[in-house]
PLY file of the C-alpha trace (Angstrom):
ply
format ascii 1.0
element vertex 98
property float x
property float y
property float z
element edge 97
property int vertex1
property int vertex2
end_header
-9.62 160.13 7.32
-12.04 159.09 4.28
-15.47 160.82 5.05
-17.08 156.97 4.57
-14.81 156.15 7.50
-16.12 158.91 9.99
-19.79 158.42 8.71
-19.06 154.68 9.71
-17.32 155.40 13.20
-20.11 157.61 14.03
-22.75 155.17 12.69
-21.21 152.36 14.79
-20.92 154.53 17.55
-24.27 156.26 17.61
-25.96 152.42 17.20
-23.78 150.97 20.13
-24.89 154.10 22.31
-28.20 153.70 22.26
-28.24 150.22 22.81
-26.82 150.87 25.79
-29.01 154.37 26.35
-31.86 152.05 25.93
-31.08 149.13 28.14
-30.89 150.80 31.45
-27.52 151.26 30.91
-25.37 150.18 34.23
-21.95 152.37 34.34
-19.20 149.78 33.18
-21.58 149.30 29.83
-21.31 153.25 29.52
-17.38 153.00 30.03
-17.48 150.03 27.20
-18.82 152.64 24.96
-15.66 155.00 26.33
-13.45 151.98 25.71
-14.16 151.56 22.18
-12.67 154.88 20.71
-10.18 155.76 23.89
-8.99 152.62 24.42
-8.98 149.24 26.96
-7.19 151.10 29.30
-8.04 154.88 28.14
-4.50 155.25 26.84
-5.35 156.07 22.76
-6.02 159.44 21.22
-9.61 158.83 20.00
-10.06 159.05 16.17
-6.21 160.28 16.51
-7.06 163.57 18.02
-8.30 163.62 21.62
-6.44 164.18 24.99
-5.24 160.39 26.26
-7.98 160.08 29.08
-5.92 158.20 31.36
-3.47 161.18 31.61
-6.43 163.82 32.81
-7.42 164.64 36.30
-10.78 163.57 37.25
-11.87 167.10 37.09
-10.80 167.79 33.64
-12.47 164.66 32.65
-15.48 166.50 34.26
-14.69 169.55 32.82
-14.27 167.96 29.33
-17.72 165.93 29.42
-19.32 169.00 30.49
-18.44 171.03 27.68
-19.33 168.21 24.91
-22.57 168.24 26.78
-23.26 171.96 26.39
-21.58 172.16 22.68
-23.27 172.71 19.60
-21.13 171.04 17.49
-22.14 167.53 15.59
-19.86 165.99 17.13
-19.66 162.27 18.64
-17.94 163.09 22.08
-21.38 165.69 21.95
-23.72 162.93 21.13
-22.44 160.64 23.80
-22.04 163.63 26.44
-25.21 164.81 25.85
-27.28 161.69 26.75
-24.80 161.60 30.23
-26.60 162.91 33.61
-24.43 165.21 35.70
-24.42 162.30 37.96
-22.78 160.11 35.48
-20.03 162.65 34.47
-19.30 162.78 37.87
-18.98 158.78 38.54
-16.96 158.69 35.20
-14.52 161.40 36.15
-14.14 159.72 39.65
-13.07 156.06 38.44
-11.09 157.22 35.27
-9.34 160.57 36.78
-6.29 160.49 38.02
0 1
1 2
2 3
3 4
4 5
5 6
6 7
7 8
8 9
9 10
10 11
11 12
12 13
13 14
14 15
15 16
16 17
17 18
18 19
19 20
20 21
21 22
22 23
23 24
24 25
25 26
26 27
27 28
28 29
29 30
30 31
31 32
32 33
33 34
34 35
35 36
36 37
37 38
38 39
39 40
40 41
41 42
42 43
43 44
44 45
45 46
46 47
47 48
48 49
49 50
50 51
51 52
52 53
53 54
54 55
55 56
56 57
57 58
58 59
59 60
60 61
61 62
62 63
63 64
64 65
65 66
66 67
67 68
68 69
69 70
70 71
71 72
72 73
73 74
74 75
75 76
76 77
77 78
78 79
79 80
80 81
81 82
82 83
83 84
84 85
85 86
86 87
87 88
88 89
89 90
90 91
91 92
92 93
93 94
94 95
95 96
96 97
């Protein structure tokens, strides 16, 4: 992928998370912001290169979200996990795990 692209899927990205960061988000506008790189119904490989969500367990969805939390990487799955209370994770392994 063109290194304009990424710095535009991040830029998009960080810009539609912290709208929703900053509005109180409730937790179907954080699973919009899931929705628009794993798909409506979870079943795309993100940016071409991430697990299909819909096919993890709800604790590897935990798991996952845990460790993009606690990463040091620039990465956006890090940026989005990162502003996610354990509470959250939780709730988002619970209604997208299988």
């Amino acid at each position: 992928m063109a290194a304009s692209r990424v710095f535009f899927i991040k830029s998009i990205f960080k810009i539609s998370f912290t709208l929703v960061v900053l509005c109180a988000p409730s937790f179907s506008s954080i699973i919009s912001v899931c929705k628009n790189c794993h798909g409506k119904n979870f079943e795309k490989r993100a940016l071409g290169r991430s697990e299909i969500v819909r096919n993890m367990s709800k604790q590897e969805i935990i798991n996952a979200l845990e460790r993009f939390k606690k990463s040091k990487s620039n990465s956006i799955m890090r940026g989005f996990a990162s502003r996610l209370s354990d509470k959250q994770i939780e709730q988002i392994g619970k209604v997208i795990g299988k």
